[in-house]
C-alpha positions as CSV (number, residue, x, y, z in Angstrom):
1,X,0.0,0.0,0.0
2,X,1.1,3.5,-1.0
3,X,0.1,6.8,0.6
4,X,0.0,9.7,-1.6
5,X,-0.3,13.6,-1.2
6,X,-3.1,14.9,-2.9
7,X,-1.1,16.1,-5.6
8,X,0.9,12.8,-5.8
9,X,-2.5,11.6,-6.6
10,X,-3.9,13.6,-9.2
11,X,-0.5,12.3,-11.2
12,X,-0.8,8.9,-10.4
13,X,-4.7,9.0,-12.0
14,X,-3.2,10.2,-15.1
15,X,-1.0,6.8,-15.6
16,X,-2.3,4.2,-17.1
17,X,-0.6,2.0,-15.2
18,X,0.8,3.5,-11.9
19,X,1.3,0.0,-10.1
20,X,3.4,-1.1,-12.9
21,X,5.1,2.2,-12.9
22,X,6.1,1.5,-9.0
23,X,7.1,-1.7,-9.5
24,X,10.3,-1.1,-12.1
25,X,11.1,2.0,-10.2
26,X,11.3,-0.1,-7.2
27,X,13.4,-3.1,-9.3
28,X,15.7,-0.3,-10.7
29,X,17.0,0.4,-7.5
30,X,17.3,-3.3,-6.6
31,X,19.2,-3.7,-9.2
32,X,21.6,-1.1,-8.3
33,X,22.2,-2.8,-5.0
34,X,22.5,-6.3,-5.9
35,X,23.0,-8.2,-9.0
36,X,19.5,-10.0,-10.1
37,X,18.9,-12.1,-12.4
38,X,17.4,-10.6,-15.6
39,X,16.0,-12.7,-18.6
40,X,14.8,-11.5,-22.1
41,X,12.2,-13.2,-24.0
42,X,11.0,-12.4,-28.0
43,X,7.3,-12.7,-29.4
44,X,7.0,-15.6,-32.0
45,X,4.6,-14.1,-33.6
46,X,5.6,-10.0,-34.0
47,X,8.9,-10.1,-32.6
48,X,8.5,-8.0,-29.5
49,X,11.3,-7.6,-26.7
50,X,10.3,-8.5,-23.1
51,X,13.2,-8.1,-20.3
52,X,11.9,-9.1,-16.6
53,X,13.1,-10.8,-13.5
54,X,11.0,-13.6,-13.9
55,X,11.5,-17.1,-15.8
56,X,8.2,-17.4,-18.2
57,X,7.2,-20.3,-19.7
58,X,6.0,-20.2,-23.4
59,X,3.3,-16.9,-22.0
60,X,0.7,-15.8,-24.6
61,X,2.0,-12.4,-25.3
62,X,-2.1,-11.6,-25.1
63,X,-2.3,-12.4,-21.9
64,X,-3.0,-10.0,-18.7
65,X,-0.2,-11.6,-16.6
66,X,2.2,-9.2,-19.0
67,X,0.4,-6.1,-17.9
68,X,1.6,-2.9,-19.9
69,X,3.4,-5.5,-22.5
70,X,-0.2,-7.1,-23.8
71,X,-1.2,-7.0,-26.7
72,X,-4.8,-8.6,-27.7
73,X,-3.9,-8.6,-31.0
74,X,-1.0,-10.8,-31.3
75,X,-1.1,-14.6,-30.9
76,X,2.5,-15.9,-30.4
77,X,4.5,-16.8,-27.1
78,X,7.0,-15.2,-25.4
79,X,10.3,-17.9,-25.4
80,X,14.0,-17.3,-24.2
81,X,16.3,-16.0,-26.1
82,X,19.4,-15.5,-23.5
């Protein structure tokens, strides 16, 4: 849970995704203090670059576990590339 200022709110409303937003800022500085593990995927279908801190396994690249990187319109898979 966050507590914001009323004007720290009246940005937050304007993302369209301020939880996701919070969450890289917060991994940024993780990864500043400690070396983490970072894996990049491609999109079979449309060839789209996903980098996280999470292993996937063959994820629908139209599916809401991806957040901000969905895309209803493609149909391919996110697999490893490194």
């Amino acid at each position: 849970m966050i507590t914001l200022c009323p004007t720290s709110y009246e940005i937050a409303q304007g993302m369209t995704n301020f939880s996701g937003w919070v969450r890289k800022q917060l991994l940024a500085m993780q990864i500043h203090k400690e070396d983490v593990k970072t894996y990049q995927y491609a999109c079979t279908d449309c060839d789209t670059l996903l980098h996280t801190h999470h292993e996937l396994h063959e994820v629908p690249h139209a599916t809401r576990r991806l957040g901000e990187f969905m895309r209803e319109d493609c149909h391919g898979y996110f697999v490893k590339v490194n």
